[in-house]
N, C-alpha and C positions, 0 to 999 in steps of 0.2 A: 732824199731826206732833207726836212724843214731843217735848217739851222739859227737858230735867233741869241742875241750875245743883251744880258738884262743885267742893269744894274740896282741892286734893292735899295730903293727911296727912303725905307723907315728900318728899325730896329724893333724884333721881338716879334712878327710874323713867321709862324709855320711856313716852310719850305713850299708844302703844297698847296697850300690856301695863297700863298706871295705867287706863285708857278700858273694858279687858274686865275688870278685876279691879272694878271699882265697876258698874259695868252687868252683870250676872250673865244678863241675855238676850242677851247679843252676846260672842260668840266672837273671838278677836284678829285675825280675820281680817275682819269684818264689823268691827269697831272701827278698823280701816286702813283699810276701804274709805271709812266714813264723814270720818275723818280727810283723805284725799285729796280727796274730793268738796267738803272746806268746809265741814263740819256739825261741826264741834268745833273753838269760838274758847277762846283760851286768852290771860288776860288783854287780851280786844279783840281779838286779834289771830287770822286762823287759823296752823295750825301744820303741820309735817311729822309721821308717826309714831314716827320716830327721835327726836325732839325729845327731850330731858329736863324732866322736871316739877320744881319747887322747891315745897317746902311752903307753903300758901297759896296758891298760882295759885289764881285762879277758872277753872273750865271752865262752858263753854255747850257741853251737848250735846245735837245733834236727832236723831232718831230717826223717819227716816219711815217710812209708815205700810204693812204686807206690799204688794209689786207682787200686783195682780191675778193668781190663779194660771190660766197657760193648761193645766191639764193634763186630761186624761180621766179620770176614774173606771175602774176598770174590774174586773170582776169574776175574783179571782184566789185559788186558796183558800190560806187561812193556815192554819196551828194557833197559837188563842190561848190562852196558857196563864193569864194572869190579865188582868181588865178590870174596870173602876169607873168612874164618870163624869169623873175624872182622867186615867186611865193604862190603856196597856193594854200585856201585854206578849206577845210575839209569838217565837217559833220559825219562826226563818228557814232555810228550806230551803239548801242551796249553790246554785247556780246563778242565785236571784233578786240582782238589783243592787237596793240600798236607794233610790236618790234617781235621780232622772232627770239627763241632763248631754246637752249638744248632739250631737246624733244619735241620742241613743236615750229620748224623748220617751216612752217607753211601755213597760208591761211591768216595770214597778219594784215596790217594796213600798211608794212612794207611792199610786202608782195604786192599788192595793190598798183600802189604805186609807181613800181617798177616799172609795170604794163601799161599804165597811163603816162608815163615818164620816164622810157628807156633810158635816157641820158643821166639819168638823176646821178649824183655824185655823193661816195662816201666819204664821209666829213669826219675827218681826225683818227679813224679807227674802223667801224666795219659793218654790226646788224642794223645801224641803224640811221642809215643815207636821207640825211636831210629832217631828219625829226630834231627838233628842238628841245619842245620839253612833251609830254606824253600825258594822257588818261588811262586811267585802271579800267582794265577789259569791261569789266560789269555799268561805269561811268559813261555815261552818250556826252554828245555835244563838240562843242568847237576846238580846232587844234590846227595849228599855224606850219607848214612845211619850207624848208629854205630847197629851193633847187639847184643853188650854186653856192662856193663855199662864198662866197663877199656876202652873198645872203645870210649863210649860215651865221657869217661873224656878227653881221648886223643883227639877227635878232636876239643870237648868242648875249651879243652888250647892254639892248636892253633889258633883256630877264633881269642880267646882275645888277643893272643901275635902277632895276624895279620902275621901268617905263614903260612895260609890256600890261596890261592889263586884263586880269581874266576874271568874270563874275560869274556866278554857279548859283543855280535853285538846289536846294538840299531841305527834304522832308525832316524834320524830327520829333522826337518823341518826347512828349511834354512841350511847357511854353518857357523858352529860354527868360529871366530872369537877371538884368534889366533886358526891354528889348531890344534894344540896341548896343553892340561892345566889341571889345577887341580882346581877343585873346593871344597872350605872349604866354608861351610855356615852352621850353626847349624838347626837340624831336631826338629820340635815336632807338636802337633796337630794343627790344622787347630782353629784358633780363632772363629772362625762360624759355622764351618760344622766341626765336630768329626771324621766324617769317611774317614774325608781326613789328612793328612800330608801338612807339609807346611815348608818353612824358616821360622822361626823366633826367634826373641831375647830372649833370654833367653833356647832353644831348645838343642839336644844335639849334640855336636860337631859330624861332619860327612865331609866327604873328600872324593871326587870322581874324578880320574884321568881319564883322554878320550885322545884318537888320532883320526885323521879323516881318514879314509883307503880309501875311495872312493865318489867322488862327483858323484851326479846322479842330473842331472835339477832342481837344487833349494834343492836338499835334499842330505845329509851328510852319508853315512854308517859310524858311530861311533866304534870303540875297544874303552869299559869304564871296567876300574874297581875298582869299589867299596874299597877303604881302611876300611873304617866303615862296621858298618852291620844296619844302621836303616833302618825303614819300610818304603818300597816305596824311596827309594834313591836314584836311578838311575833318576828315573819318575821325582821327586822331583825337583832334582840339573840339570837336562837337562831343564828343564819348567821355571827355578828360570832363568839361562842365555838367555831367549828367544828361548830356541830349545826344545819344548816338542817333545817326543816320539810319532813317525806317529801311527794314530790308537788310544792313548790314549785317550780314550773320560773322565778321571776323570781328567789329568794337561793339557791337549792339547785338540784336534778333532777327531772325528771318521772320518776316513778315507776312499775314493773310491775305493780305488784299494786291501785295506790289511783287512780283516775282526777282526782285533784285533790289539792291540801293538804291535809292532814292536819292542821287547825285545827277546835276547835267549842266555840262559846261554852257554857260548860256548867252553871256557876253565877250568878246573880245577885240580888245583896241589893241594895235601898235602902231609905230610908223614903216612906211614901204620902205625897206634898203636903197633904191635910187633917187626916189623924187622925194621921198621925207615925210609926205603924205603923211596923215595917221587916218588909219580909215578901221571905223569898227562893224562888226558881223555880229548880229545875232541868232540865235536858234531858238525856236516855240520848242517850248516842251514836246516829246514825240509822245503817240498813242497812247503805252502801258502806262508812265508816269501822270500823261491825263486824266486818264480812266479810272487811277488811283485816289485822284482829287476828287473827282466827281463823284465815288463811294462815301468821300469821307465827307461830301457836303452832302449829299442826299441824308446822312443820319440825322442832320440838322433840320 
């Protein structure tokens, strides 16, 4: 077990937001969990994740060691678009789910992985060795994998210092208004339905810049990118302005012509964890999402 001895810089920070901003391998979510179990004393004592830190507190934080992973290997073909002994980064088809979740043990871009990258290492915790940050099953395009944890931490610090750069093509519906903007609206669950995301008060701050690259008949080809990283963001803050994402049937409508959302990770920059490099990868639009376009230009 990690042991790490932290002492809080500033006053008036949340226990677990102070917990994942100094641990750059633990995500605020994995810093609460830790926090509730007992593994972060804070001046002698343990603590809640709500708690407030005051300058000076001593923190004792433990950090056990990845759960044994139960999962298969399994032989699943990717397109890798770049890899090194650090990182590899991978072009995720729509339809593949990145991480496994109870019931669907199999058939991930873990599993994948695995097979391509026996060695691969679980980073902090357990389903999900070496994923950084992720795409929704239905969303294609680029996603960055850490094969060791130095990697992991390295790409881990730039997400949170917003050094990582990811640009996304996203269809929608109507022509966004001005066409170029940013949208800041705070993210959190859905007051009704749990499995949805939504705006609202009190949610966590999130910020999504967009331009409009090309009008097609009443619909917008969008460049957005995400500043934040909350769940469902893009989806979110496009639906919140009246432009949901063509195809989405959870913020917007299912769609005639496009059999899913019209999301796809399409650029991405960072730098290499050893040499510093920043080396960016793109992805063409794949087939369905082409063919999409090519309907909605031919009414033209």
């Amino acid at each position: 077990m990690q042991t790490l001895e932290l002492v809080a810089d500033r006053s008036g920070e949340r226990l677990d937001a102070f917990v994942a901003r100094r641990c750059p391998q633990l995500s605020r979510s994995q810093a609460r969990r830790l926090i509730d179990q007992g593994l972060v004393i804070v001046a002698g004592r343990p603590a809640k994740p709500s708690q407030r830190v005051a300058a000076g507190d001593q923190l004792l934080v433990r950090i056990p060691p990845p759960e044994p992973l139960q999962l298969i290997p399994e032989t699943i073909l990717l397109s890798i678009i770049y890899q090194d002994s650090d990182v590899l980064v991978v072009d995720k088809p729509a339809g593949l789910t990145v991480h496994p979740a109870p019931g669907h043990p199999r058939g991930t871009l873990v599993n994948a992985l695995l097979a391509l990258c026996p060695d691969l290492q679980g980073i902090a915790g357990t389903l999900r060795p070496g994923i950084v940050h992720r795409l929704d099953k239905d969303t294609s395009g680029l996603l960055v994998v850490a094969k060791n944890d130095r990697a992991q931490q390295s790409l881990a610090q730039q997400l949170k210092g917003r050094e990582m750069h990811k640009t996304y093509l996203a269809l929608v519906q109507g022509v966004p208004r001005p066409p170029e903007g940013v949208i800041e609206a705070p993210i959190g669950r859905h007051p009704r339905n749990r499995k949805k995301m939504a705006v609202v008060a009190g949610g966590r701050p999130a910020e999504t810049r967009y331009r409009t690259r090309q009008l097609l008949d009443g619909y917008a080809l969008l460049e957005v990118e995400p500043v934040t990283g909350r769940t469902h963001q893009i989806r979110v803050h496009l639906a919140a302005i009246g432009h949901p994402v063509v195809g989405d049937a959870t913020y917007g409508r299912r769609s005639t012509f496009v059999g899913r959302q019209f999301l796809h990770a399409h650029r991405l920059a960072f730098r290499l964890p050893t040499s510093g490099r920043t080396i960016e990868s793109e992805s063409p639009l794949p087939a369905d999402l082409r063919e999409a376009l090519d309907q909605l230009q031919g009414r033209g």
